[in-house]
PyMOL commands that place a pseudoatom at each C-alpha (Angstrom):
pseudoatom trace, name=CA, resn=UNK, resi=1, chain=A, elem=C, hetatm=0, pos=[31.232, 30.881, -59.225]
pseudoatom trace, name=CA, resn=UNK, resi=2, chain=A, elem=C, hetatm=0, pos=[29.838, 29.410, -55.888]
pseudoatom trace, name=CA, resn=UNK, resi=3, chain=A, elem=C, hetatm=0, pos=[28.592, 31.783, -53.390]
pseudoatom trace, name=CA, resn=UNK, resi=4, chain=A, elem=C, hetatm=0, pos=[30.391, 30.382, -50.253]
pseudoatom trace, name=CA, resn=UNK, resi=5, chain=A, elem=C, hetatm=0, pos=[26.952, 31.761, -48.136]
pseudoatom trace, name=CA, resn=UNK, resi=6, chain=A, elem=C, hetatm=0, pos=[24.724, 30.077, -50.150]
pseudoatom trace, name=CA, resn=UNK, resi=7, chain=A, elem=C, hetatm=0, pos=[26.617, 26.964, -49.791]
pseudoatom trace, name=CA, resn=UNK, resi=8, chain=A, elem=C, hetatm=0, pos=[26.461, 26.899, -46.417]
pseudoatom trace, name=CA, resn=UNK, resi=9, chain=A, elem=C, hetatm=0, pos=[22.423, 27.621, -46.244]
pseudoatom trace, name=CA, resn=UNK, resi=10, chain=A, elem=C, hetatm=0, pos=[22.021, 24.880, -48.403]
pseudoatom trace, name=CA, resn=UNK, resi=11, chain=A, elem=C, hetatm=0, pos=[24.758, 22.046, -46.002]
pseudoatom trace, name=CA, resn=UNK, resi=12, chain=A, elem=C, hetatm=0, pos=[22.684, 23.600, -43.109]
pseudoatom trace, name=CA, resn=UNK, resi=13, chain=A, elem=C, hetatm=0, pos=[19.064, 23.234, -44.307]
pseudoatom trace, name=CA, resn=UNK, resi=14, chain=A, elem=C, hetatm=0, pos=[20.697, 19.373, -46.310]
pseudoatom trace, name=CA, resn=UNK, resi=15, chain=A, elem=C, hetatm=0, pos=[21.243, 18.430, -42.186]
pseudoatom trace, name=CA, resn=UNK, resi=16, chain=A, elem=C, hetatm=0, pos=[18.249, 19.157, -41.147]
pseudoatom trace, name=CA, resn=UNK, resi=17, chain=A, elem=C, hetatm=0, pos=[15.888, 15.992, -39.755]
pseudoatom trace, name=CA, resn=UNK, resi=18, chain=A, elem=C, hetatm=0, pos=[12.975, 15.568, -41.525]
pseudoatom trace, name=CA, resn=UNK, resi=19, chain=A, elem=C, hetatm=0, pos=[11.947, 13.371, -38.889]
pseudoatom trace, name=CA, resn=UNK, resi=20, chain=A, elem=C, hetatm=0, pos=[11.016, 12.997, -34.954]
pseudoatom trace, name=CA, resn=UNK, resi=21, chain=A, elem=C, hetatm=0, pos=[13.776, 10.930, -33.654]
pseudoatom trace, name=CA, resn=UNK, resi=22, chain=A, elem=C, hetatm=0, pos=[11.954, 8.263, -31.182]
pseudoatom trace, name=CA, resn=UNK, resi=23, chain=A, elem=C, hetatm=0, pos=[13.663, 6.558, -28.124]
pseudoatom trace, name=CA, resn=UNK, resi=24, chain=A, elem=C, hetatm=0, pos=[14.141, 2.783, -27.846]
pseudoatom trace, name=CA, resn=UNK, resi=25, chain=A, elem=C, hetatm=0, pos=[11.635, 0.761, -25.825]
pseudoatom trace, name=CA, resn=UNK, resi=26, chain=A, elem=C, hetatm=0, pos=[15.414, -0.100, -23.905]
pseudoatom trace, name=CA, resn=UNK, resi=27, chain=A, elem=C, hetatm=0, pos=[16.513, 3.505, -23.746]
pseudoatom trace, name=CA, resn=UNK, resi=28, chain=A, elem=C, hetatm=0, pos=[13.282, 4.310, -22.309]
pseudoatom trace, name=CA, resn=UNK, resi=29, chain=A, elem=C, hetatm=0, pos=[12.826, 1.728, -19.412]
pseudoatom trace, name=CA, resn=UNK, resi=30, chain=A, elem=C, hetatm=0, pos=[16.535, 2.515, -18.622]
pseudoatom trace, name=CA, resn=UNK, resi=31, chain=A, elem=C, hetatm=0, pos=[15.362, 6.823, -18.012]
pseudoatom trace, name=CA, resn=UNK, resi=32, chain=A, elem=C, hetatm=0, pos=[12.465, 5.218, -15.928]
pseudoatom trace, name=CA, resn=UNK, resi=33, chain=A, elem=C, hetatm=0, pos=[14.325, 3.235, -13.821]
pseudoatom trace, name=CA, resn=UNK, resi=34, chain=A, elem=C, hetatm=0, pos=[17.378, 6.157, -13.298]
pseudoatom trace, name=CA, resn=UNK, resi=35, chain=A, elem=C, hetatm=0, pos=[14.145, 8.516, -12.643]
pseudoatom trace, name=CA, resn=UNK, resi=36, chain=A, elem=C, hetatm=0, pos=[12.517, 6.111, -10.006]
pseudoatom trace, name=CA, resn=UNK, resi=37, chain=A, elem=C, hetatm=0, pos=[16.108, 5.391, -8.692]
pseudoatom trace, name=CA, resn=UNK, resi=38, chain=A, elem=C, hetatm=0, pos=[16.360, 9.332, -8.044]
pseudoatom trace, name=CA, resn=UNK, resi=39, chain=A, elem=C, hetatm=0, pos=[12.783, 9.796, -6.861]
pseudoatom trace, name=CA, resn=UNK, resi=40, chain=A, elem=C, hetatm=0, pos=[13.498, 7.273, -4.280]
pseudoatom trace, name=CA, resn=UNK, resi=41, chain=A, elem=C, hetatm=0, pos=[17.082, 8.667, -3.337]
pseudoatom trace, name=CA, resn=UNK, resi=42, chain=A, elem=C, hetatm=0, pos=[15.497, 11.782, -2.892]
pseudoatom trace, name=CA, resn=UNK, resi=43, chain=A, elem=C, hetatm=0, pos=[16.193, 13.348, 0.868]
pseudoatom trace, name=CA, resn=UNK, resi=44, chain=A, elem=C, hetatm=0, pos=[13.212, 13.260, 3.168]
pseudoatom trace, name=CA, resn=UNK, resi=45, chain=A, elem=C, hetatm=0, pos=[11.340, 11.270, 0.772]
pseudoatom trace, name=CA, resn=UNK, resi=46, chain=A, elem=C, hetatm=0, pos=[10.071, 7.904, 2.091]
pseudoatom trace, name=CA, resn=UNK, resi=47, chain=A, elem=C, hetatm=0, pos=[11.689, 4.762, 0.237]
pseudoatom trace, name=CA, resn=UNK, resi=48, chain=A, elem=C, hetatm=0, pos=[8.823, 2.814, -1.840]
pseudoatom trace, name=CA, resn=UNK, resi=49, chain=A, elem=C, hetatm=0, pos=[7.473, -0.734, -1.221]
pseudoatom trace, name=CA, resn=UNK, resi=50, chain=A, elem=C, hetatm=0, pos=[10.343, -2.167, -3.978]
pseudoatom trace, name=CA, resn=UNK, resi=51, chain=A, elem=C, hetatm=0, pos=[13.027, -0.559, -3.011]
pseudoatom trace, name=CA, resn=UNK, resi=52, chain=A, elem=C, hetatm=0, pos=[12.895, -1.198, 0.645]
pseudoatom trace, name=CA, resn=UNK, resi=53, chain=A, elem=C, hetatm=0, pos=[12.160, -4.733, -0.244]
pseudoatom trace, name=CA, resn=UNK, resi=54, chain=A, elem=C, hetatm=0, pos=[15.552, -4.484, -2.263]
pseudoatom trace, name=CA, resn=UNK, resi=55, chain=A, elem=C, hetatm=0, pos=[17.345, -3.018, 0.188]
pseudoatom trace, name=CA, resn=UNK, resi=56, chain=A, elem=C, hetatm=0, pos=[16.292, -5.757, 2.580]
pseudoatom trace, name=CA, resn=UNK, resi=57, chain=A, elem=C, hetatm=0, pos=[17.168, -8.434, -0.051]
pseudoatom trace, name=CA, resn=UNK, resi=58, chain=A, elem=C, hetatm=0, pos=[20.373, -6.950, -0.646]
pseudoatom trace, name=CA, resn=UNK, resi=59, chain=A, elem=C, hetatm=0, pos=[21.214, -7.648, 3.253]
pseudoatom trace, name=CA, resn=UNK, resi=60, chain=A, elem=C, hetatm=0, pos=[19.935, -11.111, 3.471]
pseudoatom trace, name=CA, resn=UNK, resi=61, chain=A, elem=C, hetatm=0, pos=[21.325, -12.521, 0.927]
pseudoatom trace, name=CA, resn=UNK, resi=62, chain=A, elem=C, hetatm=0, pos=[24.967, -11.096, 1.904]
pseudoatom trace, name=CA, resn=UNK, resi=63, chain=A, elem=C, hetatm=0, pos=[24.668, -12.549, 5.057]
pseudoatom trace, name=CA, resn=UNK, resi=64, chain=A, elem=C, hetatm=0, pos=[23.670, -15.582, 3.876]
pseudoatom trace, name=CA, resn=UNK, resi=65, chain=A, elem=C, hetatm=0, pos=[20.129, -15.942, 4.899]
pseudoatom trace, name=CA, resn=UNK, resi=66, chain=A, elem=C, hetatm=0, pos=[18.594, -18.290, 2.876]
pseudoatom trace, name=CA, resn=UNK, resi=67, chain=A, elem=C, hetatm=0, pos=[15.328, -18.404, 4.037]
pseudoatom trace, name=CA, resn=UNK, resi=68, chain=A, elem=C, hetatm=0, pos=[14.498, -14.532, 4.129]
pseudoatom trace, name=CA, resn=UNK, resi=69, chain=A, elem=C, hetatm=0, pos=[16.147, -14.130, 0.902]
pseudoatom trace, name=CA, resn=UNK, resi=70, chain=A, elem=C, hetatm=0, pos=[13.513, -16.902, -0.881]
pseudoatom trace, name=CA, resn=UNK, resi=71, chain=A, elem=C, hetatm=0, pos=[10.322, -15.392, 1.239]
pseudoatom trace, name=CA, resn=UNK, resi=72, chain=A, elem=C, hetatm=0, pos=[11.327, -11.816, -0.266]
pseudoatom trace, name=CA, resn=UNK, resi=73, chain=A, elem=C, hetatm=0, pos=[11.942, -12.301, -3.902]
pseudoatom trace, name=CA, resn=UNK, resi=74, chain=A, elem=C, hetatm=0, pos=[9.017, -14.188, -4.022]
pseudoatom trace, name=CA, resn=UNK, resi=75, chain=A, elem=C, hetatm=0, pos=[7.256, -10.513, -3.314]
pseudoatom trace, name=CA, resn=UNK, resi=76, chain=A, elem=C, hetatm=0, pos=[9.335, -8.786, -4.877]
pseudoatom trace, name=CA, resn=UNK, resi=77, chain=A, elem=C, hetatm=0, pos=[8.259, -11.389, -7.878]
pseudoatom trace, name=CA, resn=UNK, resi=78, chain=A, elem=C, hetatm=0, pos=[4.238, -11.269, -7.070]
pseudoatom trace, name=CA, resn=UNK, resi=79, chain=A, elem=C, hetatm=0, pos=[4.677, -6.916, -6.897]
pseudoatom trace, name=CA, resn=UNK, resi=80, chain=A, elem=C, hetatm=0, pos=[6.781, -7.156, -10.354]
pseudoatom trace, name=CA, resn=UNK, resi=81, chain=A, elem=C, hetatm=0, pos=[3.727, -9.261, -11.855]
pseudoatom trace, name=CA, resn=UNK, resi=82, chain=A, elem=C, hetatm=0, pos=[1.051, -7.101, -10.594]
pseudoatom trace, name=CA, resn=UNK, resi=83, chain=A, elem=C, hetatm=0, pos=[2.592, -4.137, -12.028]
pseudoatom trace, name=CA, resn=UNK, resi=84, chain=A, elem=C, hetatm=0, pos=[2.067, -4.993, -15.554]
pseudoatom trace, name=CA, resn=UNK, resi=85, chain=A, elem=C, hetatm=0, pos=[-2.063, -5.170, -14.847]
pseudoatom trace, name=CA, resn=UNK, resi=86, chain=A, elem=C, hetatm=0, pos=[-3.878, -2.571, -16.692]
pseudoatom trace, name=CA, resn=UNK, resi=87, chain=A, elem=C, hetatm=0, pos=[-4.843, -1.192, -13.081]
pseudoatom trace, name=CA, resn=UNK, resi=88, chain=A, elem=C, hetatm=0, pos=[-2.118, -2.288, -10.778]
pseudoatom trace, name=CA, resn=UNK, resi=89, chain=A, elem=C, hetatm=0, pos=[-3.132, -2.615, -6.967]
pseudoatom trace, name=CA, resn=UNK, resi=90, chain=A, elem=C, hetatm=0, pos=[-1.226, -0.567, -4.206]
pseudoatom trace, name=CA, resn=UNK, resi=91, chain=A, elem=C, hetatm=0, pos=[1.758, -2.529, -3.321]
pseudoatom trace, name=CA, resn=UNK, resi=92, chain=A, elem=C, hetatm=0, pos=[0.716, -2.767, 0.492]
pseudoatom trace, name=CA, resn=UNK, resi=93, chain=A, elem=C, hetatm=0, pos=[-2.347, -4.227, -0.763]
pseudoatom trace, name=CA, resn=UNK, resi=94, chain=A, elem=C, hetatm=0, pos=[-0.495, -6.884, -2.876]
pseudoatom trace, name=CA, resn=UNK, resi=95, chain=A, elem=C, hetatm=0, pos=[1.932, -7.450, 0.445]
pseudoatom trace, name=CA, resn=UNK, resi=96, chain=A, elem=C, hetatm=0, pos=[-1.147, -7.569, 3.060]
pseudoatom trace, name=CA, resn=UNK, resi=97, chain=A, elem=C, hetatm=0, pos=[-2.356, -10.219, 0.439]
pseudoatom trace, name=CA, resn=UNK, resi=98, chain=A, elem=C, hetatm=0, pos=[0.339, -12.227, 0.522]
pseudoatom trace, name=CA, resn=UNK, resi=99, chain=A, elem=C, hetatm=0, pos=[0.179, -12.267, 4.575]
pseudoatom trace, name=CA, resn=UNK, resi=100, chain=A, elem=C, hetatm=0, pos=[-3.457, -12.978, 4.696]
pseudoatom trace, name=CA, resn=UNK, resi=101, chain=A, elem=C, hetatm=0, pos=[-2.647, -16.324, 2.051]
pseudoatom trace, name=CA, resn=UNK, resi=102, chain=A, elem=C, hetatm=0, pos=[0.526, -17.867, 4.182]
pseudoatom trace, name=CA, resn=UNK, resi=103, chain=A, elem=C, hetatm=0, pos=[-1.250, -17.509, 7.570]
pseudoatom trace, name=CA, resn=UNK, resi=104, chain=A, elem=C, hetatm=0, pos=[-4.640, -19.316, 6.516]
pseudoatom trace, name=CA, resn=UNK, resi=105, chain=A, elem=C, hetatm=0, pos=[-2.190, -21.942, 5.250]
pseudoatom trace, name=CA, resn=UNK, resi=106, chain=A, elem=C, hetatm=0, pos=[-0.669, -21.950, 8.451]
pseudoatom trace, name=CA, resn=UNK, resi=107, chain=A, elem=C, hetatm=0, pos=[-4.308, -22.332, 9.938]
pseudoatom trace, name=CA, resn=UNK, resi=108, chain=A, elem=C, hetatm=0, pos=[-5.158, -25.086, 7.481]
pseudoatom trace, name=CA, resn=UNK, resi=109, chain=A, elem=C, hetatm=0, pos=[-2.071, -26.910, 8.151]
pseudoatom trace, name=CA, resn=UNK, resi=110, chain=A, elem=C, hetatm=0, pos=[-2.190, -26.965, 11.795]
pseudoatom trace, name=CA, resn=UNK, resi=111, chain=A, elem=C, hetatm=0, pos=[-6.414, -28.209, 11.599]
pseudoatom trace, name=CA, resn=UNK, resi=112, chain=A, elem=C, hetatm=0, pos=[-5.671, -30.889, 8.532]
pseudoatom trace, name=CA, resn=UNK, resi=113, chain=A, elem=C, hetatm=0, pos=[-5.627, -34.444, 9.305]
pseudoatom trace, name=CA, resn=UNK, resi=114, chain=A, elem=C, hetatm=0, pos=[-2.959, -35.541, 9.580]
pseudoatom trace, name=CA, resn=UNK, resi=115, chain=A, elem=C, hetatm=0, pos=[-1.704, -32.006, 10.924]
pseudoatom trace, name=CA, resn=UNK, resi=116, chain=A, elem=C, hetatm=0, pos=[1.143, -30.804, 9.360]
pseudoatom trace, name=CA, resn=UNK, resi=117, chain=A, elem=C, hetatm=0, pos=[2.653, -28.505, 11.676]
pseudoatom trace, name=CA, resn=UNK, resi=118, chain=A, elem=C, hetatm=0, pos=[6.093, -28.764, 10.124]
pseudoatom trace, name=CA, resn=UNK, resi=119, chain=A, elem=C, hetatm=0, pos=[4.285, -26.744, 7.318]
pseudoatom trace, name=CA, resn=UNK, resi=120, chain=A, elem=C, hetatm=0, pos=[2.412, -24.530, 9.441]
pseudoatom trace, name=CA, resn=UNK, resi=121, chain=A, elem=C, hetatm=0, pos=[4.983, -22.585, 11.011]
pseudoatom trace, name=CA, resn=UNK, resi=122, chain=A, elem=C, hetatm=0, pos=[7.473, -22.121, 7.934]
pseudoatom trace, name=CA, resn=UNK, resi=123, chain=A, elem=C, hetatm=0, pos=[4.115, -20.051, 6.548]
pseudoatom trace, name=CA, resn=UNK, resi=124, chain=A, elem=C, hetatm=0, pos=[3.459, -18.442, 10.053]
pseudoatom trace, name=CA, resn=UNK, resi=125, chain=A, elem=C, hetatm=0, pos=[7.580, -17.625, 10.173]
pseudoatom trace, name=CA, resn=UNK, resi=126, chain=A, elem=C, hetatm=0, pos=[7.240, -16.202, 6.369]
pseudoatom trace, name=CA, resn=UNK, resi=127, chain=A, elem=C, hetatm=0, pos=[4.024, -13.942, 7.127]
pseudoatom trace, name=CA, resn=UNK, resi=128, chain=A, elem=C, hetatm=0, pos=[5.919, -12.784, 10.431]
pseudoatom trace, name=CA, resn=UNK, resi=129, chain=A, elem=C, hetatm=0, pos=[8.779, -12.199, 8.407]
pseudoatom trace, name=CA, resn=UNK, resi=130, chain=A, elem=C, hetatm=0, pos=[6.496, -9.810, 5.637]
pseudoatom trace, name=CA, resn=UNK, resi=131, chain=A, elem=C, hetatm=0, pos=[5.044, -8.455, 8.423]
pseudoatom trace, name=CA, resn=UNK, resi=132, chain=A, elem=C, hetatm=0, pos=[7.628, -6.110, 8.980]
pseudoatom trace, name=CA, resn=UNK, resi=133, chain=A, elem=C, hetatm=0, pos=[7.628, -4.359, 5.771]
pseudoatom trace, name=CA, resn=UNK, resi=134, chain=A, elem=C, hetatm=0, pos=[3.805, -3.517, 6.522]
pseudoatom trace, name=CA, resn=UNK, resi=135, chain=A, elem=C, hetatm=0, pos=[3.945, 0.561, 6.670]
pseudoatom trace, name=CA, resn=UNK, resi=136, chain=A, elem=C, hetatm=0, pos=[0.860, 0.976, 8.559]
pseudoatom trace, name=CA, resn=UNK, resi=137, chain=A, elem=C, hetatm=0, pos=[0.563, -1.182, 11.790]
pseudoatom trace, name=CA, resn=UNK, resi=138, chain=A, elem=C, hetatm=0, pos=[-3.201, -0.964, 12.058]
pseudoatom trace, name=CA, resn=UNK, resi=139, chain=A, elem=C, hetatm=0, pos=[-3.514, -2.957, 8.284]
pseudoatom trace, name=CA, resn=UNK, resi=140, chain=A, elem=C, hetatm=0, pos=[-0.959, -5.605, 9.290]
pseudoatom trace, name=CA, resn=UNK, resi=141, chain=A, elem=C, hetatm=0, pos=[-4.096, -6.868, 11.208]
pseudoatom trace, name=CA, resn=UNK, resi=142, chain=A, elem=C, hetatm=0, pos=[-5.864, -7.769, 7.715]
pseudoatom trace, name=CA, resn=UNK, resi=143, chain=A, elem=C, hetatm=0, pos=[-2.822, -10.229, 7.196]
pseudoatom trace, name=CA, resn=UNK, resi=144, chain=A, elem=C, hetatm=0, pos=[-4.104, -13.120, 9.798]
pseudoatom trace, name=CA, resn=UNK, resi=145, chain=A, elem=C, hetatm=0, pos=[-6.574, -15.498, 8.435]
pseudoatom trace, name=CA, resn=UNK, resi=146, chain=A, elem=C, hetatm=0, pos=[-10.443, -15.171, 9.282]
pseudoatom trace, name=CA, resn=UNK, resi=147, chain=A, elem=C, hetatm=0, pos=[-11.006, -18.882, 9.944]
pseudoatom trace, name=CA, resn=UNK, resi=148, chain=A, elem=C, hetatm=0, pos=[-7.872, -18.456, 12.903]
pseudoatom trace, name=CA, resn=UNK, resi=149, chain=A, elem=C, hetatm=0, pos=[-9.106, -15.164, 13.984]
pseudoatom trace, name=CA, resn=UNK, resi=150, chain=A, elem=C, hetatm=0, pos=[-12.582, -16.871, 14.881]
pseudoatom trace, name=CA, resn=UNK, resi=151, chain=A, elem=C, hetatm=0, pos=[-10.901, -19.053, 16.415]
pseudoatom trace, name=CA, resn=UNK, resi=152, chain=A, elem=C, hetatm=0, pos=[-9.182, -17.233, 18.541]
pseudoatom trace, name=CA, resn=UNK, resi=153, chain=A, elem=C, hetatm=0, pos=[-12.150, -15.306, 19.766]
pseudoatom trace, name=CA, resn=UNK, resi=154, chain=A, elem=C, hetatm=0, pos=[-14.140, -18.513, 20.336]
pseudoatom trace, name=CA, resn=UNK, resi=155, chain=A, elem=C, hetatm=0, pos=[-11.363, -19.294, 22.698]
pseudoatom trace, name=CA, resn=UNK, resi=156, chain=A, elem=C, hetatm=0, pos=[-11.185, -15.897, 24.791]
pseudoatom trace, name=CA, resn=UNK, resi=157, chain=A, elem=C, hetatm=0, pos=[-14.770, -16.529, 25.149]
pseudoatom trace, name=CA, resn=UNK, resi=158, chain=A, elem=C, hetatm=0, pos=[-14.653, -19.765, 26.400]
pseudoatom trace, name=CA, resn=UNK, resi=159, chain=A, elem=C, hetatm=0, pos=[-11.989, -18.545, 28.823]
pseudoatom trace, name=CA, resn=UNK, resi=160, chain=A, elem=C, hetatm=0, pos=[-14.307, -15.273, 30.002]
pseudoatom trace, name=CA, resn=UNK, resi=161, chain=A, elem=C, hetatm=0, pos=[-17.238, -17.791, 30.448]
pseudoatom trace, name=CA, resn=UNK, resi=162, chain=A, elem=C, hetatm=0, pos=[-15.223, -20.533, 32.625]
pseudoatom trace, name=CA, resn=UNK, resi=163, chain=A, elem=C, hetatm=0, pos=[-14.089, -17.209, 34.853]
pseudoatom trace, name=CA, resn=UNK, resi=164, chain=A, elem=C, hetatm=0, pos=[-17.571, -15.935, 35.009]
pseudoatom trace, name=CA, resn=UNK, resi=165, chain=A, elem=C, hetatm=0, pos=[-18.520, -19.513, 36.744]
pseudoatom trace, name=CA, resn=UNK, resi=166, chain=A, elem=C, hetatm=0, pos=[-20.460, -20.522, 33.173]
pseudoatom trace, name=CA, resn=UNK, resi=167, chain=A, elem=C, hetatm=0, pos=[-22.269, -17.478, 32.767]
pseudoatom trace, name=CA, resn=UNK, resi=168, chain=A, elem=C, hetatm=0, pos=[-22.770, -16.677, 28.984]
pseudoatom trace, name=CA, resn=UNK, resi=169, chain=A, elem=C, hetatm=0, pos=[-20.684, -14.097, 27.677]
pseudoatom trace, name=CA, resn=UNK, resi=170, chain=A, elem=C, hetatm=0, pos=[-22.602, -10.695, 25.954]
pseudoatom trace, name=CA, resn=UNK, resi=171, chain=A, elem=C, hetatm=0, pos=[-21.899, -7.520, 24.666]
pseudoatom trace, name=CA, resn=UNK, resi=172, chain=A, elem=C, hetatm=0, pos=[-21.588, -6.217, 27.951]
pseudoatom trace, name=CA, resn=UNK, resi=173, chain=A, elem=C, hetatm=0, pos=[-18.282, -8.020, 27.983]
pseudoatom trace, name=CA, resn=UNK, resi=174, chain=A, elem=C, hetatm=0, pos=[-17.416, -6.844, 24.718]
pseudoatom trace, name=CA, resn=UNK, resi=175, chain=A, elem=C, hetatm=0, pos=[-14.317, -5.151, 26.085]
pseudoatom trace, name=CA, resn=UNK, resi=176, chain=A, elem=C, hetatm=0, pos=[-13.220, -7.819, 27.993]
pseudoatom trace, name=CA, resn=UNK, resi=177, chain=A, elem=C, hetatm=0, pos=[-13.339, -10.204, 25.202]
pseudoatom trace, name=CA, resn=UNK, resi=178, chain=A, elem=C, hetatm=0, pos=[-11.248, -7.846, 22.963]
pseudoatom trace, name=CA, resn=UNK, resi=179, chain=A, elem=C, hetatm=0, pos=[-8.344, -7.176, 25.571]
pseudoatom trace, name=CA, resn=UNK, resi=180, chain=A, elem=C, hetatm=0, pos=[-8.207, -11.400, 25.807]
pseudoatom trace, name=CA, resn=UNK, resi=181, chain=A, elem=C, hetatm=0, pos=[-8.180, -11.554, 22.055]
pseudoatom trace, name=CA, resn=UNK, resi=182, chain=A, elem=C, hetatm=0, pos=[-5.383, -8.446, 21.666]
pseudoatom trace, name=CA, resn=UNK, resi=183, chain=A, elem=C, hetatm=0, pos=[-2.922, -10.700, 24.140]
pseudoatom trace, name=CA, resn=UNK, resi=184, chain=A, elem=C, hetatm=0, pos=[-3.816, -14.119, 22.125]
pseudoatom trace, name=CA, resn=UNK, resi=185, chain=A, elem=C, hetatm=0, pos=[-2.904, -11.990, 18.723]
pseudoatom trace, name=CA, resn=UNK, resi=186, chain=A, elem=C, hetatm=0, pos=[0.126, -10.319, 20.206]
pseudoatom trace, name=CA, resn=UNK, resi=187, chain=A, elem=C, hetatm=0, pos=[2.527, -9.610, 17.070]
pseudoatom trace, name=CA, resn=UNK, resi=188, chain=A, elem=C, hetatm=0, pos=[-0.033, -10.513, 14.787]
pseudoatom trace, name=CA, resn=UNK, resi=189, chain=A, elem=C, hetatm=0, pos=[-3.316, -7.563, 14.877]
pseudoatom trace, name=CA, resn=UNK, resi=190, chain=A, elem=C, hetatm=0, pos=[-3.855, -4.099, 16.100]
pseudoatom trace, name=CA, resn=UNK, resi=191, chain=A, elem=C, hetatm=0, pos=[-6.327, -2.622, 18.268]
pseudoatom trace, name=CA, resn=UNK, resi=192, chain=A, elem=C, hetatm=0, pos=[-8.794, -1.331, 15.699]
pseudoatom trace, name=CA, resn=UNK, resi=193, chain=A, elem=C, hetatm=0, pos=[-8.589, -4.272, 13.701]
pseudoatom trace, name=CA, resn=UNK, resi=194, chain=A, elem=C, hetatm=0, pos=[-9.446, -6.824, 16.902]
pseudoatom trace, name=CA, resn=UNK, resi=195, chain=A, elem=C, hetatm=0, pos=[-11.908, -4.378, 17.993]
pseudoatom trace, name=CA, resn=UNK, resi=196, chain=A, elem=C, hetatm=0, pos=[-13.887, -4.481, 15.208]
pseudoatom trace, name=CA, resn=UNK, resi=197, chain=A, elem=C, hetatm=0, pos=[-13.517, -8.227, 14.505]
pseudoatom trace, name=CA, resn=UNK, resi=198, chain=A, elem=C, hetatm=0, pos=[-14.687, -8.868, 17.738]
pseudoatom trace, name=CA, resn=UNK, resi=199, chain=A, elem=C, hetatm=0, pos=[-17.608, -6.974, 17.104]
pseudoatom trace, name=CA, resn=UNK, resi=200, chain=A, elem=C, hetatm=0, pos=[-18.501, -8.057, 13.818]
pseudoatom trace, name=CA, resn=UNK, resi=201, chain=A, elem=C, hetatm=0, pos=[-18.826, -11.728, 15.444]
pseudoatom trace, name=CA, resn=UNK, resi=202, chain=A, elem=C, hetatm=0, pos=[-21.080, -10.964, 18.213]
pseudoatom trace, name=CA, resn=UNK, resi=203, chain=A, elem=C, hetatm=0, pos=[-23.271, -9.276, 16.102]
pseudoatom trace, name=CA, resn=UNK, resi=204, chain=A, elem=C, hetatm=0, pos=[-22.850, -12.250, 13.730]
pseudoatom trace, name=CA, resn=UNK, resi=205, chain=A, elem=C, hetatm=0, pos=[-24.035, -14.562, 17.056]
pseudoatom trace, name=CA, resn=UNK, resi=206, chain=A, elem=C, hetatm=0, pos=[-27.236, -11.976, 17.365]
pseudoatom trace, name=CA, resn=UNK, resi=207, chain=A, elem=C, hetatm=0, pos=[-28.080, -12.064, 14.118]
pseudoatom trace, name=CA, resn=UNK, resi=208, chain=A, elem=C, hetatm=0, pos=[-28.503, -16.155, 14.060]
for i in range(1, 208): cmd.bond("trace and resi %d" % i, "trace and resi %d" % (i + 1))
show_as sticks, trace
zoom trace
């Protein structure tokens, strides 16, 4: 006869795995995502790069705006592609990039012959636009093109030269020349960054 112990062992050692069960590739991205999604809904915790992009997305496009909606998912598209590199830059760096490459456009639209200013300020209006979802107002100065920066300094010194009745401008104005650059860039670059842009091209002049 059947001992009804030993029958149980055996059902009970029979249903045992013999085997590591291993998640889905699906069942794994969806933990990630509900794990970022918590991370980021965390209290106190500052919202990431995405998901403030997101939320901003999420608002445009119910009010309709077209032309917000189109400049964002096309960052939200260049941070999703940068993700998957073996070393993925920050994503400030990736948006700071994308600043830096719509306002030389804008710079190389507005000098091009025929000018084509029509083009010029939809990439000025779409940097100005990414501009605000720059975290740290000091970098947003790395966003403006170098060619328009230089160009903007040639011009305060041109200005500080005609009110110095043609007298050449020097380091000695070097102050002067950044305060006239700072109110030229208004919107667009921070103190630090014009400071030391300004610098960097008169020692550029000495060095000639």
């Amino acid at each position: 006869m059947l001992n009804p112990t030993r029958a149980f062992r055996s059902t009970t050692l029979n249903c045992t795995p013999t085997r590591t069960t291993r998640l889905s590739p699906i069942l794994l991205l969806t933990l990630r995502s509900q794990s970022t999604s918590s991370a980021a809904a965390t209290p106190g915790a500052a919202p990431t790069l995405d998901v403030t992009l997101r939320q901003a997305l999420k608002g445009y496009m119910k009010s309709r705006q077209t032309f917000e909606s189109g400049v964002i998912k096309s960052i939200l598209a260049d941070l999703q592609t940068t993700s998957h590199l073996a070393s993925p830059p920050n994503p400030q760096k990736v948006l700071l990039k994308s600043i830096k490459t719509r306002l030389e456009a804008a710079s190389q639209f507005t000098t091009s012959i025929p000018p084509r200013q029509d083009l010029a300020d939809q990439y000025t209006r779409e940097a100005q636009l990414l501009q605000k979802f720059v975290q740290n107002t000091e970098d947003a100065l790395s966003g403006m093109g170098e060619e328009e920066l230089k160009g903007v300094i040639k011009s305060a010194l041109e200005e500080i030269k005609v009110e110095k009745g043609g007298e050449e401008v020097g380091v000695k104005d070097l102050g002067r020349v950044i305060k006239v650059v700072l109110a030229k860039t208004k919107g667009k670059m921070g103190g630090k960054g014009v400071s030391e842009a300004v610098k960097k091209y008169f020692d550029a002049q000495v060095t000639k």
